[in-house]
C-alpha positions in Angstrom: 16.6 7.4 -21.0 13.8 4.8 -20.5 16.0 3.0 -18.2 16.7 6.1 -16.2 13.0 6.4 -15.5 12.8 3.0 -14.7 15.5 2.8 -12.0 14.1 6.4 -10.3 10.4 5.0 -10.4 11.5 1.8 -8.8 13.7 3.7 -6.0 11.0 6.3 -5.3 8.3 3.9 -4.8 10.3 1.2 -1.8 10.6 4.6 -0.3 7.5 5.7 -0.1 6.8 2.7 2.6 9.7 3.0 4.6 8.4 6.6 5.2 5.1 4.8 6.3 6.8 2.8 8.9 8.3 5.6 10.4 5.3 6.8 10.7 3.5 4.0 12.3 7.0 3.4 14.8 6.6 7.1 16.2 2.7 6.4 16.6 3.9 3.6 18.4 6.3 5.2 20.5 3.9 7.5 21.4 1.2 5.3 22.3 3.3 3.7 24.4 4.5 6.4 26.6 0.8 7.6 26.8 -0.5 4.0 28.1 2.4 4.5 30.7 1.7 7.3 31.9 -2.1 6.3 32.2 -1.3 3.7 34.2 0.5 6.0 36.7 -3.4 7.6 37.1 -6.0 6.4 39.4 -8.7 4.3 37.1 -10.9 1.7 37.7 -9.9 -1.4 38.1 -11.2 -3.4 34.6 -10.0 0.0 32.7 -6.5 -0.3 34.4 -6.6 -4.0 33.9 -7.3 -3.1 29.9 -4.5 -0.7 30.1 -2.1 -3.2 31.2 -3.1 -5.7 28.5 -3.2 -3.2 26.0 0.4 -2.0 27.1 1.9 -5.7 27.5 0.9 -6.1 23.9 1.9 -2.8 22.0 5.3 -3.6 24.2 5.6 -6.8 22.4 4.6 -5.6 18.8 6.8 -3.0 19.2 9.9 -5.6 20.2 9.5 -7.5 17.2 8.8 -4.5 14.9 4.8 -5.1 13.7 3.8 -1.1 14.3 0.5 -1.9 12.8 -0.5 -4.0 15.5 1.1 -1.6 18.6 -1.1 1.1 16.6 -3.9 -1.3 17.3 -3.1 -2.3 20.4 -2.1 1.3 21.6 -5.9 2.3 20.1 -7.3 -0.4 22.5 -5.9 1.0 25.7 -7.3 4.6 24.7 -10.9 3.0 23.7 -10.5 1.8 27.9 -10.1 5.3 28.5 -13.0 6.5 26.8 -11.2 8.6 24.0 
């Protein structure tokens, strides 16, 4: 019985992360798309060049799977904007 608990305790918890990254990978995805179509707008230059920089790098977090860090860098494009 012990055991039983054991096992389900262990399994339910290295889900409850995976469910987190899911998270943070859609925020991502998002984020993405919205710095896109941003840069599609008329802004000012240094807010478009932010944009840019902020898209180049949430691009490359996002290639080599650190969502925390697109989420960052997806935040930093939409502090450009004003938001």
């Amino acid at each position: 019985m012990w055991n039983r608990f054991c096992v389900a305790a262990i399994v339910a918890l290295l889900f409850i992360p995976a469910r987190a990254w899911a998270d943070k990978e859609s925020d991502c995805q998002k984020g993405i798309t919205t710095l896109k179509s941003e840069l599609k707008k008329k802004h000012p230059r240094p807010v478009q060049g932010q944009l840019q920089k902020a898209l180049k790098n949430a691009q490359k977090e996002d290639g080599e799977g650190d969502w925390d860090e697109c989420v960052d860098a997806v935040n930093a494009g939409t502090r450009a904007l004003g938001r």
